[in-house]
C-alpha positions as CSV (number, residue, x, y, z in Angstrom):
1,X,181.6,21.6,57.1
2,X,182.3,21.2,53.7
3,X,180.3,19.8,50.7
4,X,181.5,16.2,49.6
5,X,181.6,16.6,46.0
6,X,180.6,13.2,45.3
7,X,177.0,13.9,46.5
8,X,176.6,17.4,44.4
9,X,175.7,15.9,41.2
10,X,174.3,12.1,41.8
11,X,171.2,11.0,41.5
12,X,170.9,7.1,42.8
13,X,167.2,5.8,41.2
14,X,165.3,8.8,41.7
15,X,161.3,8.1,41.5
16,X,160.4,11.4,42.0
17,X,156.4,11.5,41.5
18,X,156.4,8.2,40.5
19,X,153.7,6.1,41.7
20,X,156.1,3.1,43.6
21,X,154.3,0.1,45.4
22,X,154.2,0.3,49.0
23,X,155.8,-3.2,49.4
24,X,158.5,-2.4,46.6
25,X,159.7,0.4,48.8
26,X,159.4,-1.6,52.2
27,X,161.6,-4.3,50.5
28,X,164.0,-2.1,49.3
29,X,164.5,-0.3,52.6
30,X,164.3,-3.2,54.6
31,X,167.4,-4.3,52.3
32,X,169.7,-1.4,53.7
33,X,171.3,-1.3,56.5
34,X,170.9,2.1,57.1
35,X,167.1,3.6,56.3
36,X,166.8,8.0,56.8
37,X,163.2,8.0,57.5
38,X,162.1,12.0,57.2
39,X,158.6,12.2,58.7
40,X,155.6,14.6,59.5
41,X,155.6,14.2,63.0
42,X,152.9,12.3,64.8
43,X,150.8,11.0,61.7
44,X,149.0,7.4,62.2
45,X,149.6,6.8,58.4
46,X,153.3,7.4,58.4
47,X,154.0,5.4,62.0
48,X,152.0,2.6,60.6
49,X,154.6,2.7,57.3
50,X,157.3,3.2,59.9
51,X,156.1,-0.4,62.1
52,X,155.3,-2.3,58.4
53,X,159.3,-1.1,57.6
54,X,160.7,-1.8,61.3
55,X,159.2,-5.5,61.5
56,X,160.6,-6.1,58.1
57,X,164.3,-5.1,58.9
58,X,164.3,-6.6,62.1
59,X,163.4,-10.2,60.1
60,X,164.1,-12.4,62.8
61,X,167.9,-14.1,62.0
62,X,170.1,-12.5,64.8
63,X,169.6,-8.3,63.4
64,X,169.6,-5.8,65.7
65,X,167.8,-2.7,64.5
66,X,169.1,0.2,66.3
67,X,165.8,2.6,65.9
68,X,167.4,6.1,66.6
69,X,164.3,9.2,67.5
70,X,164.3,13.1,67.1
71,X,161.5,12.6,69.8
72,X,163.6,12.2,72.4
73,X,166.8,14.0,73.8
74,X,169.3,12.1,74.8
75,X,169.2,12.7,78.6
76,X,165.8,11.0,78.2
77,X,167.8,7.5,77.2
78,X,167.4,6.1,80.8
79,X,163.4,6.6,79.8
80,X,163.5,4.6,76.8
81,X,165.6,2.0,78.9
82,X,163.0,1.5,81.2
83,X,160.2,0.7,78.9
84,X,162.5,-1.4,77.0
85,X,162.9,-3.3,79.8
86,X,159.1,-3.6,80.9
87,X,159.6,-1.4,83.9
88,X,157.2,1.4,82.4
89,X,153.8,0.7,80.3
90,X,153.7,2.9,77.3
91,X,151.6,5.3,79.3
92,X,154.3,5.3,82.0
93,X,156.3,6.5,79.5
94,X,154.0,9.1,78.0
95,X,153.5,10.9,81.8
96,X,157.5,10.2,82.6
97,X,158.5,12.1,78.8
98,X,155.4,15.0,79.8
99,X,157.2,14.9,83.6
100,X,160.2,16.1,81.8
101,X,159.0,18.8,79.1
102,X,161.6,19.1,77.5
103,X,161.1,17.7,73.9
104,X,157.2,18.3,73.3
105,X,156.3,15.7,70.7
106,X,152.8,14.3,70.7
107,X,153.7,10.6,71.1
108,X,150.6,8.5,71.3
109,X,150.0,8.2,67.7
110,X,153.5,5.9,68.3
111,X,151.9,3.8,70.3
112,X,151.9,1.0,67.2
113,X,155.8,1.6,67.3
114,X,156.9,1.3,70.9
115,X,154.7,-1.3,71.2
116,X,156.5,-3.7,68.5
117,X,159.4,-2.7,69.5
118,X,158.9,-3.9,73.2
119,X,157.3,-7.3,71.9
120,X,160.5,-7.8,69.9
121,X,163.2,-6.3,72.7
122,X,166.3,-9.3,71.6
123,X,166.0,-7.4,67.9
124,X,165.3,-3.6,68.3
125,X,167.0,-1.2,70.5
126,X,165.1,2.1,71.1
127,X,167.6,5.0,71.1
128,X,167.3,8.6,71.6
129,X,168.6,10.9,69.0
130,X,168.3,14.5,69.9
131,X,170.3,17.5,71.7
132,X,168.3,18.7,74.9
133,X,166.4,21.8,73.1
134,X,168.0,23.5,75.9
135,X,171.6,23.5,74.2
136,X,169.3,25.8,71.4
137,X,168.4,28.1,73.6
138,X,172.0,28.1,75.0
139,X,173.7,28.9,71.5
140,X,171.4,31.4,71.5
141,X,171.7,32.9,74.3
142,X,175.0,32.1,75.6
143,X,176.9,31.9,72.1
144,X,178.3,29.0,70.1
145,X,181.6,28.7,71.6
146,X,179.8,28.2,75.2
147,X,176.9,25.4,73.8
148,X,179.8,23.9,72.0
149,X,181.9,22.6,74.8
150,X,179.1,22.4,76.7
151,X,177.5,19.4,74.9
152,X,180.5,18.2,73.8
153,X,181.6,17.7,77.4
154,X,178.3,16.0,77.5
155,X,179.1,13.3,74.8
156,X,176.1,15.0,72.8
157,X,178.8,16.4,70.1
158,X,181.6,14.9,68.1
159,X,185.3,16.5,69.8
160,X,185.9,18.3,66.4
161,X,182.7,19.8,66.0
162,X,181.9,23.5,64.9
163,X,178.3,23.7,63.5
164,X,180.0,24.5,59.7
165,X,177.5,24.1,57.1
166,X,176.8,24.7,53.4
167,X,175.0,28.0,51.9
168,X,172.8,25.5,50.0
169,X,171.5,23.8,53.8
170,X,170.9,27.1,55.2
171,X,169.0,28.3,51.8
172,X,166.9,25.2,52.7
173,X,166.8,26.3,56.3
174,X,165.4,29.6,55.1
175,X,163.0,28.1,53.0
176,X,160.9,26.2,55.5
177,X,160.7,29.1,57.6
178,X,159.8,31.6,55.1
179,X,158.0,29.7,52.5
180,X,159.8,30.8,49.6
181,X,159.7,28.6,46.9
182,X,163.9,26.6,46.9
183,X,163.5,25.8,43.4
184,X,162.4,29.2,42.6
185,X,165.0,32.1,41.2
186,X,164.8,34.7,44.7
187,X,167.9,34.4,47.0
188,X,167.4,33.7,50.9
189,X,167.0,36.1,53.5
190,X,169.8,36.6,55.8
191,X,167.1,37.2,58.7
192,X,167.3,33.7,60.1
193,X,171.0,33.4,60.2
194,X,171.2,33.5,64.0
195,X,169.1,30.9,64.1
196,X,170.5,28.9,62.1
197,X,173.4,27.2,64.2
198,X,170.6,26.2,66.4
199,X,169.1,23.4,63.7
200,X,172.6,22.5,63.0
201,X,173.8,21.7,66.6
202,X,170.3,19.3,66.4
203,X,171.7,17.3,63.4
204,X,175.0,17.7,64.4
205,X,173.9,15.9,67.7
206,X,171.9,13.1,65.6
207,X,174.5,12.4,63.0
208,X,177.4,12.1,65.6
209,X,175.0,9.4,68.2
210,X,174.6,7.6,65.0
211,X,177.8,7.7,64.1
212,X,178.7,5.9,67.4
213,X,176.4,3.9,67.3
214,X,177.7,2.7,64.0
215,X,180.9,2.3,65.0
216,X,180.2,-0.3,68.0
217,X,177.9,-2.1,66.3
218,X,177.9,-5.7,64.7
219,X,178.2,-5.7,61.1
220,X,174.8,-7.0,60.7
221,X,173.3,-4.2,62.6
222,X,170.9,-2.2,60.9
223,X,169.6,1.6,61.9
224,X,166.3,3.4,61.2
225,X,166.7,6.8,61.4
226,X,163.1,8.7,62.3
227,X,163.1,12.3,62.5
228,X,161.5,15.2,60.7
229,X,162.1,16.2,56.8
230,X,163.5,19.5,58.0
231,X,166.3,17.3,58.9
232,X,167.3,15.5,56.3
233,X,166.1,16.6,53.2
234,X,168.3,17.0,50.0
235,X,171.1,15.4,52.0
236,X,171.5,18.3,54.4
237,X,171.6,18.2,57.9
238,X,171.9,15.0,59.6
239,X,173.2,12.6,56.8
240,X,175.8,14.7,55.6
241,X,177.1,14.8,58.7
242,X,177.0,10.7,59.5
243,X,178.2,9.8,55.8
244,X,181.3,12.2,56.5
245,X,181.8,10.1,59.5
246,X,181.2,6.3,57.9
247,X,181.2,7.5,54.0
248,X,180.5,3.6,53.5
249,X,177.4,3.6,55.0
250,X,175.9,6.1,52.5
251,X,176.3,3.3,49.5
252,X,174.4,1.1,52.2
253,X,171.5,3.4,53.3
254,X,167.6,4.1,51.9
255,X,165.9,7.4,52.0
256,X,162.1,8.1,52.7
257,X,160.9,11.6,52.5
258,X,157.6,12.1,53.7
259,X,155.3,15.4,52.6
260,X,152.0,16.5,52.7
261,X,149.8,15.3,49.1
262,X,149.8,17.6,46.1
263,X,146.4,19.4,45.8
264,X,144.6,17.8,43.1
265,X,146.5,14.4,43.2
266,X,144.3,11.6,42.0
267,X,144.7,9.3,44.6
268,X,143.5,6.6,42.6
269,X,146.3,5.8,40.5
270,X,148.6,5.4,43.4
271,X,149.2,1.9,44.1
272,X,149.1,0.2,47.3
């Protein structure tokens, strides 16, 4: 996949360090239509940001917030569509995603999530977002040519997908794995190569549901993206791939990058 050149060198109102006020940032998101939401996974802090920013885009004139998870694959939709629908309690839904094993996330700190979002069922949609992790293992296994048609016969992938990426996404790839510092001056290891079609066929998956999603929605349909930094971060991954798909939406979309707090921060300048 190649690089749109109109993202390489744009910067749109970067705050970087900058201490922002909690409802500034929950207006302005609310605002888009489209909000990338890259979390640390199962963290009461961040799922309490995530409901605050979910019951303010869903603000009660007709929009339909299409919430879209890593959390769960998309095999496990029919779940989601059951609790939606009140036939399973939320911890019907915990032993029904454990039943399954697939995905693994540790979901109760969500409770505060699912539970708005079933109160408020005529204005948020639940959708999952994910591959099967079992397409991972097939790439890997099997080879790419094999997990491609596969999951696109599925619906999972987009017809002319072919896990392409950029040297700059895998250097990121490389760098959560191995630590080394991205902004530093040492090259990445070609060691996790092979592994690297196997996060790529995950955002590939994510950005192409979306995508559809998108493109049978209303236009006053909004779309909270939740799924982890790894992701999404510096545009790679999963909204590269959507804003090559709806290159509109990207002019129409909010980022949130969560990570853990600087050692030595002083907390008490932040501003709540």
């Amino acid at each position: 996949m190649r690089e749109r050149a109109s993202s390489l060198f744009r910067l749109t109102q970067p705050r970087f360090g900058e201490a922002v006020k909690r409802a500034r940032v929950l207006q302005e998101a609310a605002a888009s239509r489209c909000v990338i939401f890259g979390e640390l996974h199962s963290i009461r802090p961040i799922v309490s940001l995530q409901v605050e920013l979910l019951q303010q885009m869903a603000d009660g004139h007709g929009t339909v917030v299409h919430v879209v998870l890593e959390h769960f694959s998309l095999a496990m939709q029919p779940l989601l569509d059951d609790y939606m629908r009140g036939d399973l309690s939320f911890d019907a839904l915990l032993d029904g995603y454990a039943a399954i094993g697939t995905e693994g996330h540790a979901l109760e700190p969500y409770s505060p999530l699912f539970e708005h979002a079933v109160r408020h069922s005529e204005q948020i949609r639940l959708r999952a977002g994910f591959i099967p992790r079992s397409f991972a293992r097939m790439l890997m296994t099997e080879g790419e040519q094999v997990a491609l048609e596969t999951a696109k016969a599925a619906g999972y992938l987009g017809t002319t997908e072919a896990l392409g990426s950029s040297e700059a996404h895998y250097s990121f790839f490389e760098s959560l794995i191995s630590g080394r510092d991205l902004h530093g001056t040492l090259p990445p290891s070609d060691r996790f190569r092979k592994m690297f079609p196997a996060q790529v066929i995950k955002d590939a998956s994510m950005a192409h549901t979306t995508a559809e999603l998108v493109r049978a929605a209303s236009p006053a349909d909004k779309f909270l993206l939740l799924l982890g930094v790894g992701h999404m971060a510096y545009g790679h991954g999963v909204p590269e791939r959507l804003f090559s798909e709806h290159p509109q939406l990207e002019e129409q979309s909010y980022t949130i990058y969560c990570r853990g707090a600087d050692h030595g921060l002083d907390v008490s300048q932040l501003q709540a």
